[in-house]
C-alpha positions, -999 to 999 in steps of 0.1 A, spaced: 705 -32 -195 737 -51 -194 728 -85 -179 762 -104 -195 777 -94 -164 758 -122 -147 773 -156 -144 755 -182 -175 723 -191 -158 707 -173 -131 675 -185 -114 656 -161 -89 627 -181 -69 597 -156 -56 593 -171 -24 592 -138 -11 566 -114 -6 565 -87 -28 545 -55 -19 549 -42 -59 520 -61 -78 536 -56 -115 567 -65 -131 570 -40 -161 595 -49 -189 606 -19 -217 613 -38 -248 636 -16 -274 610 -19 -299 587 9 -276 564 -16 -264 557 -22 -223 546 -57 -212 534 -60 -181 534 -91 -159 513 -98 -125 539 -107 -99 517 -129 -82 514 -151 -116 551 -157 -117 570 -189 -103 602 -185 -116 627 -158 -134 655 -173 -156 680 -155 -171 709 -170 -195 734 -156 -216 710 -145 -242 670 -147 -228 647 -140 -197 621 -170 -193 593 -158 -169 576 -197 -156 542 -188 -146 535 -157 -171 547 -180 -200 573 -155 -219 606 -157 -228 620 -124 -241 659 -118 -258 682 -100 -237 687 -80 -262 653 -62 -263 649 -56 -230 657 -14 -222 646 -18 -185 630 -45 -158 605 -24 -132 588 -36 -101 561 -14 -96 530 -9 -76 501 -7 -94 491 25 -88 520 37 -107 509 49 -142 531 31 -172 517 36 -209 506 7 -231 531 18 -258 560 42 -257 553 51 -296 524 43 -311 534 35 -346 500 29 -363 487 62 -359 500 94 -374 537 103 -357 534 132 -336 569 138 -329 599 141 -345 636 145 -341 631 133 -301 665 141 -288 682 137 -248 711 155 -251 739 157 -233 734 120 -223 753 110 -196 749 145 -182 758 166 -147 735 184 -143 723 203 -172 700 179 -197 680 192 -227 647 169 -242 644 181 -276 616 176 -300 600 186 -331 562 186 -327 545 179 -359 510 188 -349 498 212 -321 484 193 -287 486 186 -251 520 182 -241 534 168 -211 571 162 -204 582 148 -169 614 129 -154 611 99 -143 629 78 -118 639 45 -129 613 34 -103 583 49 -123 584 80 -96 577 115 -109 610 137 -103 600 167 -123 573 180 -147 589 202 -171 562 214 -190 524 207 -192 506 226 -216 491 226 -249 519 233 -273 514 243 -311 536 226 -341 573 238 -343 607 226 -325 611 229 -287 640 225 -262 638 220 -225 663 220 -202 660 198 -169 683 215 -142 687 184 -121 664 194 -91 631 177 -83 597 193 -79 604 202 -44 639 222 -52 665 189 -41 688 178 -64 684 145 -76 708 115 -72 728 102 -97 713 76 -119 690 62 -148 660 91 -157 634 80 -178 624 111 -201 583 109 -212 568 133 -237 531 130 -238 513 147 -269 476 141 -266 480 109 -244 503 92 -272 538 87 -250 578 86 -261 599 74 -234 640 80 -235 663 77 -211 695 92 -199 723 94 -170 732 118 -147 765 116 -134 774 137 -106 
């Protein structure tokens, strides 16, 4: 997220609204934090921070992959990697990224398990489920053709790429450029 483009300080007041009831904030560090909209007074950004008022937080631009409003009924994992357990994946790859339309996830699975891959609008919305299956160890390579579920081709943008292995989640993300 490239937020220098903004002018020093920006202030956005919620006076507003919102029918979302989360505010959802990637870090690059794998963790999610997650924020109740209704708890927040005020959103600050300057050249090199967000300050939520309200929630109390003040995170560096700089570790921040993606800002989501979401609804709550949207499901977002606690952790993206969950470091203090034994990894599960290796070698997680999104290659070609930007890509039109063609996009392969690959991975090295270290030990057999559920697995679950699905494309993600940068809204949280399910585009595509590529797989969902238990897998056993070894390398694997999927290839996203670009259409959703329903046969469309998705719009040019941000996809968030989610492997689940046994409920423990990696999230990447890539571009399609059409």
């Amino acid at each position: 997220m490239n937020l220098r483009l903004f002018p020093a300080i920006i202030t956005l007041l919620f006076s507003i609204s919102f029918s979302q009831s989360f505010l959802y904030i990637v870090r690059g560090s794998g963790s999610i934090d997650s924020v109740d909209i209704d708890a927040i007074s005020k959103i600050t950004f300057s050249t090199s921070e967000m300050i939520i008022s309200g929630a109390s937080k003040t995170i560096s631009l700089s570790d921040i992959n993606l800002l989501l409003f979401a609804d709550s009924s949207i499901p977002v994992p606690n952790n993206i990697e969950d470091e203090a357990d034994k990894p599960v994946l290796d070698k997680t790859e999104i290659s070609p990224n930007p890509f039109n339309p063609l996009v392969h996830v690959k991975f090295n699975l270290l030990a057999a398990g559920h697995t679950d891959v699905t494309v993600m609008s940068s809204r949280g919305e399910i585009v595509a489920e590529l797989i969902n299956k238990k897998l056993s160890a070894g390398y694997y390579d999927f290839m996203w053709d670009g259409n959703t579920e329903t046969g469309a081709r998705a719009a040019s943008g941000t996809y968030i790429f989610r492997i689940s292995i046994n409920q423990k989640n990696i999230c990447k993300r890539a571009i399609m450029i059409r």
